[in-house]
N, C-alpha and C positions, 0 to 999 in steps of 0.2 A: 604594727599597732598592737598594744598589748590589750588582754581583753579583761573583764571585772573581775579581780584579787578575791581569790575564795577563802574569805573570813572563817576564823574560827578563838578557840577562848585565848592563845596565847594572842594574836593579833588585837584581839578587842584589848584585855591587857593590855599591849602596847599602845593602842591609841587610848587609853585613857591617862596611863602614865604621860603621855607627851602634850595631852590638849585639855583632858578636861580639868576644871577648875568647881568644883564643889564644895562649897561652904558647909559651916556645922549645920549652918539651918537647914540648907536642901539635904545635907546626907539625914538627918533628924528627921526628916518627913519623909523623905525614900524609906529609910528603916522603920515608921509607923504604919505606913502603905501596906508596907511589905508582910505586915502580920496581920492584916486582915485579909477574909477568905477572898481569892482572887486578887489581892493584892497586888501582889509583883507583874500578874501578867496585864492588867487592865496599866499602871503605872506609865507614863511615856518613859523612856531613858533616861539616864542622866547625861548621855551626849544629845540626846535631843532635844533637850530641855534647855543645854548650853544653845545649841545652835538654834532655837526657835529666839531666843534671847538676843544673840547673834544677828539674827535679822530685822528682829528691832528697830536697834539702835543702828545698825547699816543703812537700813531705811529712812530713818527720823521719822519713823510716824508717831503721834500723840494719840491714836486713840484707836483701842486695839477689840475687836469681839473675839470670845472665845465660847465655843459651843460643844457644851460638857467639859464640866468642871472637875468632879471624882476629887480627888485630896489636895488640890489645887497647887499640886508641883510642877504643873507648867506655866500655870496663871501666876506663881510667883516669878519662874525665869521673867517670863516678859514684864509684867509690871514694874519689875526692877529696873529693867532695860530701858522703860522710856523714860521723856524730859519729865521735869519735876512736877508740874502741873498735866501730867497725862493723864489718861483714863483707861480704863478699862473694864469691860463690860462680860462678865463670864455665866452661862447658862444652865442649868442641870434641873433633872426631875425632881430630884430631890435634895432636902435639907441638909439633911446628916451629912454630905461628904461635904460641903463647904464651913457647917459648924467646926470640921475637926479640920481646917486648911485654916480656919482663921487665926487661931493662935500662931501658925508660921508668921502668915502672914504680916503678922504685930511685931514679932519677933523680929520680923527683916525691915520694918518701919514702909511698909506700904500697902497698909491695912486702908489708906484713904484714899488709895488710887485707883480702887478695886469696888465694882457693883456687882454686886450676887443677883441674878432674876430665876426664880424658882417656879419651873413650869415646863410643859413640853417645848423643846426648841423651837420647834418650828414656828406656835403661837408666839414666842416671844419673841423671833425675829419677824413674823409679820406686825407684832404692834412695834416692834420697832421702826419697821416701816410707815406704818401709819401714824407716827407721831414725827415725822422728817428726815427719818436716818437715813435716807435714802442717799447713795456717795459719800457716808459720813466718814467710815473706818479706812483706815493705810494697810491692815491688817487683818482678816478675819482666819481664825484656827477651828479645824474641823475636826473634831474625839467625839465624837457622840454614840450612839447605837446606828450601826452600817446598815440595815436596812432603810433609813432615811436620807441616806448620803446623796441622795439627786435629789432629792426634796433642800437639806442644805444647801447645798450648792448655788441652785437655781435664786435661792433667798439670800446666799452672801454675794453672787455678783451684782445684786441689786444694793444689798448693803455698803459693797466697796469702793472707793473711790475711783475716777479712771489711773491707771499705772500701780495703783494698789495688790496688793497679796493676799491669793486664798493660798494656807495650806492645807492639803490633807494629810491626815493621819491614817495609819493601817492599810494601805491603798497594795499591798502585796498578801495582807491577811496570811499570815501563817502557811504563805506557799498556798492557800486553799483556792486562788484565784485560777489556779492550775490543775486544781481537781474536778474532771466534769461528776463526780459523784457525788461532788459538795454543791446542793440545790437549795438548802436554806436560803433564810430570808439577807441574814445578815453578808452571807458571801454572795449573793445577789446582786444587790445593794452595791457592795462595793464593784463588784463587775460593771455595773449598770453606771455608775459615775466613773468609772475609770473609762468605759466607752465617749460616755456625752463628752469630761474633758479630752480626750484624743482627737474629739472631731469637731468642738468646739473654735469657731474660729472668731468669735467675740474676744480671745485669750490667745496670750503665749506658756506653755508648757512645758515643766520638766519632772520626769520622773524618778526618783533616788532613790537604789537599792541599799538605803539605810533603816535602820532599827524594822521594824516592820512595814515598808514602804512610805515615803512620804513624798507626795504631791504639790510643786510649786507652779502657781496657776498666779499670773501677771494678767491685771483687767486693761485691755487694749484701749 
């Protein structure tokens, strides 16, 4: 049995040459991302980006949350990905990083599939809930700030449908999940959901040592 393939720049190289598929628009916004402070590292992939897309449209779901927006380069993979009357519903603190996703967005003609709600997540997924959403999404995607990452969590299984998908984002954090030196809030955080979903048995789980760790959490 062979065991996990230790990645490095000429490998990634090769799998983008053979799988990903990046248009001008998404490389356009990757490269405006990328020149703001913290840009590139806040950014998801651009193979994650495909594969978040990927699962989409594998699923057929129509109506997707995404919680944390930033330059909204993943909230365009998926948006694209769904049926033509889909939705999509994406969260952030703040304004400014979806005023400068919107122009992508327009650019890629699904500018009207897409709901900006501007606020802390967490209230926004509880008025979500409190307005019916309750089993509404096929999809919910989890990028926010990692210290509240059990606090999401706990609010998209409620949000998601049953057989539905949470994914998470950053759930290996920069190796720091392995550092018992690293006591902040945010590598916390994600220890703290990476625990609940391993013992969670509401869910089916998989863990994937891709881009910075990402979490696929099946609601039972």
């Amino acid at each position: 049995m062979a065991n996990q393939i230790a990645g490095g720049p000429e490998l990634s190289a090769y799998v983008r040459e053979f799988s990903l598929r990046e248009d001008e628009v998404l490389r356009d916004l990757r490269r405006a991302t990328a020149e703001l402070p913290a840009g590139e590292a806040m950014q998801v992939m651009a193979e994650e980006g495909q594969f978040l897309a990927f699962l989409v449209a594998a699923t057929g779901v129509s109506e997707v949350l995404e919680v944390g927006t930033f330059t909204g380069y993943s909230t365009l993979c998926m948006a694209r990905a769904l049926p033509p009357r889909g939705r999509l519903v994406t969260c952030d603190i703040s304004e400014r990083w979806p005023e400068i996703a919107a122009d992508y967005w327009q650019r890629a003609g699904v500018l009207g599939r897409i709901e900006v709600r501007i606020g802390e997540a967490v209230d926004t997924m509880e008025k979500l809930l409190a307005d019916g959403a309750a089993d509404r999404f096929g999809l919910v995607f989890i990028d926010a700030d990692k210290a509240n990452y059990p606090r999401y969590y706990e609010l998209a299984l409620r949000l998601v449908r049953p057989g539905g998908l949470i994914v998470v984002d950053n759930t290996l954090f920069f190796g720091r999940v392995l550092d018992p030196g690293a006591q902040d809030a945010d590598t916390a955080g994600v220890r703290a959901v990476n625990a609940l979903i391993r013992d969670d048995r509401r869910v089916d789980v998989s863990m994937l040592p891709m881009a910075d760790g990402v979490t696929l959490v099946r609601r039972r």
